[in-house]
N, C-alpha and C positions, 0 to 999 in steps of 0.2 A: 742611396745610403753612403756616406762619410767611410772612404776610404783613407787608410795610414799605412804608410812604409816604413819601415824600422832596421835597422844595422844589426846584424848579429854579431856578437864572438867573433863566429868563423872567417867574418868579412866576407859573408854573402847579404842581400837585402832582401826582405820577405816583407810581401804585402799581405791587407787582410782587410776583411767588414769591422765597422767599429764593434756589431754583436761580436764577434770574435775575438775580441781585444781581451775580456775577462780570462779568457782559457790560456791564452799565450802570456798573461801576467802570472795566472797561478801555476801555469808548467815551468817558468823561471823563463822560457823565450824571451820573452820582455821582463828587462831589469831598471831601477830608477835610473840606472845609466844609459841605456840604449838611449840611442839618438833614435829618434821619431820624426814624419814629416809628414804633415796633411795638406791636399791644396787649400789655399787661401792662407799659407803659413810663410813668411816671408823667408825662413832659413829652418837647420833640422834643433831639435830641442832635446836636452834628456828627458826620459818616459817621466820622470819621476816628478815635472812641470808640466809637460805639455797633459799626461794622463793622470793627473794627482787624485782623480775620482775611483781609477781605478783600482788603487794601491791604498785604500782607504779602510780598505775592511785585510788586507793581505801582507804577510808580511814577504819582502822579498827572499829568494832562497842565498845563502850563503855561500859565501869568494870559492872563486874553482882553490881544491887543495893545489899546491906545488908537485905530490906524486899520483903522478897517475896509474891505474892498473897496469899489469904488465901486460895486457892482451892488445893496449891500445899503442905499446910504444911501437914507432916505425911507422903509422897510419895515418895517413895525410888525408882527408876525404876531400873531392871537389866542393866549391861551394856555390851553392845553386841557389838561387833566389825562387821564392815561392807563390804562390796566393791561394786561400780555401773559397774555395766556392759551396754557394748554398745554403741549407741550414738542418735540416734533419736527414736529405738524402745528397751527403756534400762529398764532392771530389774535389782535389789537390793538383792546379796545376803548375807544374817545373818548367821553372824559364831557362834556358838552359846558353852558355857562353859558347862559342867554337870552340869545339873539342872536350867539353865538359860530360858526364856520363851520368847517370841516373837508371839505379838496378833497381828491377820491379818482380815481383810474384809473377808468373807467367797467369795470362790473360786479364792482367789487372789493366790493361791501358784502357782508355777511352775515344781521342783523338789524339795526332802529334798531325804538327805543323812540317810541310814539304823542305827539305833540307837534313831532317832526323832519319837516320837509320838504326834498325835495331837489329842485334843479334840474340840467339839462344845460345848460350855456355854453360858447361858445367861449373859451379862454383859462384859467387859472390862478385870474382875479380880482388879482391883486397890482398892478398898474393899472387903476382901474376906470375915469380919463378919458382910457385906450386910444381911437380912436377906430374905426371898423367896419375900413378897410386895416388896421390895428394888429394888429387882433384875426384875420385874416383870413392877417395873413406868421404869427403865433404857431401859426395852425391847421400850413400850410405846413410849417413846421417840428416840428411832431408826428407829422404825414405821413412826412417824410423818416426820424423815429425809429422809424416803425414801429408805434407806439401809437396809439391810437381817436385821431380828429377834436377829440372834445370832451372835456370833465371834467364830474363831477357835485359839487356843490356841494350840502354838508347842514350845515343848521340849524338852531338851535335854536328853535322859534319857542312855546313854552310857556313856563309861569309859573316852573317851575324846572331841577334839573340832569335830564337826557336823557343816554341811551347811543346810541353805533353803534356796530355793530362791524368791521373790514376783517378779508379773508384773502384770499391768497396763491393760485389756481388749482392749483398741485402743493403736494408737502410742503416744509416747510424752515422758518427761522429768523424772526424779523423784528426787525430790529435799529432801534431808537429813536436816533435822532439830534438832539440840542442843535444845532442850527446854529451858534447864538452858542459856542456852544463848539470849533467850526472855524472861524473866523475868517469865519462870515460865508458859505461857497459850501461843497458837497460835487459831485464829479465820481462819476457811480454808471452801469452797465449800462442799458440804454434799456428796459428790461422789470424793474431791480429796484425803479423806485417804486412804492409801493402809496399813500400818502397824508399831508398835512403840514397844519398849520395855514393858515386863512386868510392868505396876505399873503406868502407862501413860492414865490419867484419859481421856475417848470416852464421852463426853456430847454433849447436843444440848444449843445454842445460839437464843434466838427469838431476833429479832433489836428492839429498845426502839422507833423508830419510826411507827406510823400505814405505812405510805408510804410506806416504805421497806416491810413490811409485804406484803401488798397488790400487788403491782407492782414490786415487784423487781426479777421476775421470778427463775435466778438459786439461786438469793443471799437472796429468802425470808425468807430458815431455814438456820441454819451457822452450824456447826460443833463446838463445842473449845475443843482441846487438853491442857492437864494440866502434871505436872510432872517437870520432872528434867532429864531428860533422852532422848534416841533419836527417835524420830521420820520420816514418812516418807512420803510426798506425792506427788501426780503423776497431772502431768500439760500437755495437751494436745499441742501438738505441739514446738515451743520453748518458754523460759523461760524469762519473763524479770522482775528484780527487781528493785524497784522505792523504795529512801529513801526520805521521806516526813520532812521537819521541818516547818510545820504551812500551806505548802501553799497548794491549794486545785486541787484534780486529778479525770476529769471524767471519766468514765468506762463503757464499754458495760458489763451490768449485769454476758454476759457467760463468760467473758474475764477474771473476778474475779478469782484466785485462793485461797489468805491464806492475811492473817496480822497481826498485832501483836497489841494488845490490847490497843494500843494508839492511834490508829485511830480510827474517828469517822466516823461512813458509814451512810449513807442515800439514799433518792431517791430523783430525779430531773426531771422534762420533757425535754425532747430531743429537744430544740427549737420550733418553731410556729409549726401551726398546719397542713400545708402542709408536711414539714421535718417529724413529725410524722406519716402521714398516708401514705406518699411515700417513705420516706425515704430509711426505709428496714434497719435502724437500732436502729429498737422498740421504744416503747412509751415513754419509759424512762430509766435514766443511773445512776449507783451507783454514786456515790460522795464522797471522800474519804479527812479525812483531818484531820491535827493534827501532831503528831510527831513519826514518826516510818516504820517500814517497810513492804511494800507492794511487793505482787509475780504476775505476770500477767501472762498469756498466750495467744499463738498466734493462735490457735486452739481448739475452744472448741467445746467439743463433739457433744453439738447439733445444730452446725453450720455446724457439717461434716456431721450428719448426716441429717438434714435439704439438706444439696445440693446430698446427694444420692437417698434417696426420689425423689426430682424432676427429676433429671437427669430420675428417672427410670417412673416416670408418665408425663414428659415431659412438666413440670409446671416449674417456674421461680423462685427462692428464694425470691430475692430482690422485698420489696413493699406487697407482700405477695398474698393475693387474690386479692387487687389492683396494681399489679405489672404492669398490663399492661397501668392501665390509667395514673400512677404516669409515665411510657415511653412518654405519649403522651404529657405531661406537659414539659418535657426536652427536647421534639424536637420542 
């Protein structure tokens, strides 16, 4: 299969399958300007010639703004060249420079190549003159997300480029993320980072709404990534993304993967109150609206694993412990 390498922003180089080239146009990784380069290509070309098939149905996303958040200024992230592997149970392997770092989920690695050492720390690393309290509310607040205590931190510490590779616990996607290409933050599910360059600030998001706090099941803590640098995370089943300008998208709370900090998310009731208690697809649904762009998924974990459960106790997903009466109501 027709592999291509491509020049980012950051001034890292990420390769990928030509199937993969669709996802990295529509997340903005690939712009008409990136330089591109396939073997049997005599020099590198902008995307927007060498890939003109791609960019045919899409429109590219728009010039990074001049200000960026404030969470981003001071953050320099490493930049680390890339490549996706596979196609529905796919990991991401980091080619990594001497001395460059790449922070992962604890137990997300797969293999890393002899040269690479890794450590466990508290924190990100994206302030390293955090002092011990610093480091100590950031644990605190990994806690409250639900994810390990710590991060493992791998590096390069040989003479030249070194591999590792992440993946994802169940099957599904992993979608690469340009930060600098979101202005600087992404808002994502508390279990869909899998790993980003050194300097790529790991915080927690509480929703400005009590509803969403209260009801919004997977989306009641958020994740937000900060930096300039690239990031990584992993979408259960397949991948779809939705470009919002003003108008407004419901969501089943699991289906939620990532957004970009122009969207305004809330909670909704799920229609009347029959569709509620029978429905079988929960009391309530995110709400999504404003201008920017949203990642969904067509599988989310606790829906796969909701249906292995019952298959294995011989209980019915749908409706839930009223599944059966909510049947007797549609016949």
């Amino acid at each position: 299969m027709k592999q291509w390498t491509y020049h980012t922003p950051s001034g890292s180089n990420g390769s990928a399958d030509e199937e993969n080239l669709n996802e990295l146009v529509l997340s903005g990784t690939i712009t008409r300007d990136t330089l591109v380069w396939s073997p049997g290509m005599t020099d590198w070309q902008p995307a927007g010639i060498a890939l003109a098939n791609f960019f045919a149905a899409n429109v590219a996303p728009p010039a990074l703004p001049a200000n960026f958040p404030s969470q981003t200024r001071g953050i320099r992230s490493h930049e680390i060249d890339f490549t996706i592997l596979g196609e529905s149970m796919q990991m991401v392997e980091i080619e990594l420079d001497p001395g460059e770092t790449v922070v992962a989920e604890a137990g997300a690695m797969n293999y890393m190549e002899d040269g690479i050492g890794f450590e466990t720390k508290m924190g990100d690393g994206s302030e390293p003159d955090k002092g011990f309290m610093g480091k100590l509310m950031a644990v605190g607040k990994r806690a409250l997300t639900g994810e390990s205590l710590f991060m493992t931190h791998f590096t390069n510490r040989g003479a030249g480029k070194k591999r590792v590779a992440f993946a994802s616990p169940y099957p599904g996607t992993i979608i690469p993320i340009d930060l600098s290409q979101m202005n600087g933050e992404l808002l994502c599910q508390r279990d869909a980072f899998l790993c980003a360059a050194l300097g790529t600030k790991i915080g927690m998001a509480f929703n400005k709404k009590l509803g969403a706090g209260l009801f919004g099941g997977e989306g009641f803590i958020l994740q937000r990534l900060n930096g300039d640098g690239m990031a990584f995370i992993h979408a259960g089943g397949m991948v779809v993304r939705k470009e919002l300008k003003g108008e407004k998208l419901l969501v089943d709370t699991g289906c939620l993967v990532a957004f970009t900090n122009q969207i305004n998310y809330s909670i909704e009731r799920a229609g009347n109150l029959k569709s509620m208690v029978f429905g079988g697809e929960g009391l309530f649904l995110a709400t999504l609206q404003g201008h920017g762009t949203v990642w969904l998924q067509s599988l989310p974990f606790g829906r796969m694993a909701a249906r292995i459960v019952g298959a294995a106790g011989g209980t019915q997903e749908q409706g839930g412990a009223l599944g059966g009466l909510g049947k007797l109501f549609s016949e």
